[in-house]
C-alpha positions, 0 to 999 in steps of 0.5 A: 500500500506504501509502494502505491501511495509513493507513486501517486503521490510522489510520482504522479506530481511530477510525471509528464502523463503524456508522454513515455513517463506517463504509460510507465506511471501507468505500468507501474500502478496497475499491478497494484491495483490488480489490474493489467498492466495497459500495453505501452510501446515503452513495455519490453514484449520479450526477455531478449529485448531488455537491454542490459542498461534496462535491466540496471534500471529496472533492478535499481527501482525494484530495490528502491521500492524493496524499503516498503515491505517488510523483511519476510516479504523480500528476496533474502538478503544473502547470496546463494554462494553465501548460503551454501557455505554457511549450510557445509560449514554447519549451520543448517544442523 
């Protein structure tokens, strides 16, 4: 709900709707409002089209949005190299 609220709020005050900004406001804000996301030609249609820059981006809003939900609801902070090594050397028993 936080998320939501940020991007209406926040966001939508300085987002131009009519232009390429505004179809990713709208991209953004459907999910969370459980609906489909309008297509926009802004939206990737395919993995293979999002270029590794895109891909930076998008990683960087994710994690910037992450700081609203609580610790059980985010991926784990630790790496799977990480976890592996803390299960051989014991810590799973």
């Amino acid at each position: 709900m936080q998320a939501l609220r940020f991007l209406q709020t926040e966001v939508a005050e300085v987002a131009d709707h009519a232009s390429a900004e505004g179809d990713v406001l709208r991209e953004l804000i459907a999910p969370l409002l459980g609906r489909p996301a309008p297509f926009s030609p802004t939206a990737a249609t395919s993995p293979e089209a999002v270029t590794p820059e895109t891909f930076r981006a998008r990683r960087e809003v994710f994690e910037q949005l992450m700081v609203f939900f609580p610790p059980e609801a985010k991926e784990p902070s630790a790496g799977l190299v990480e976890v592996i090594n803390w299960y051989e050397e014991g810590g799973g028993d």
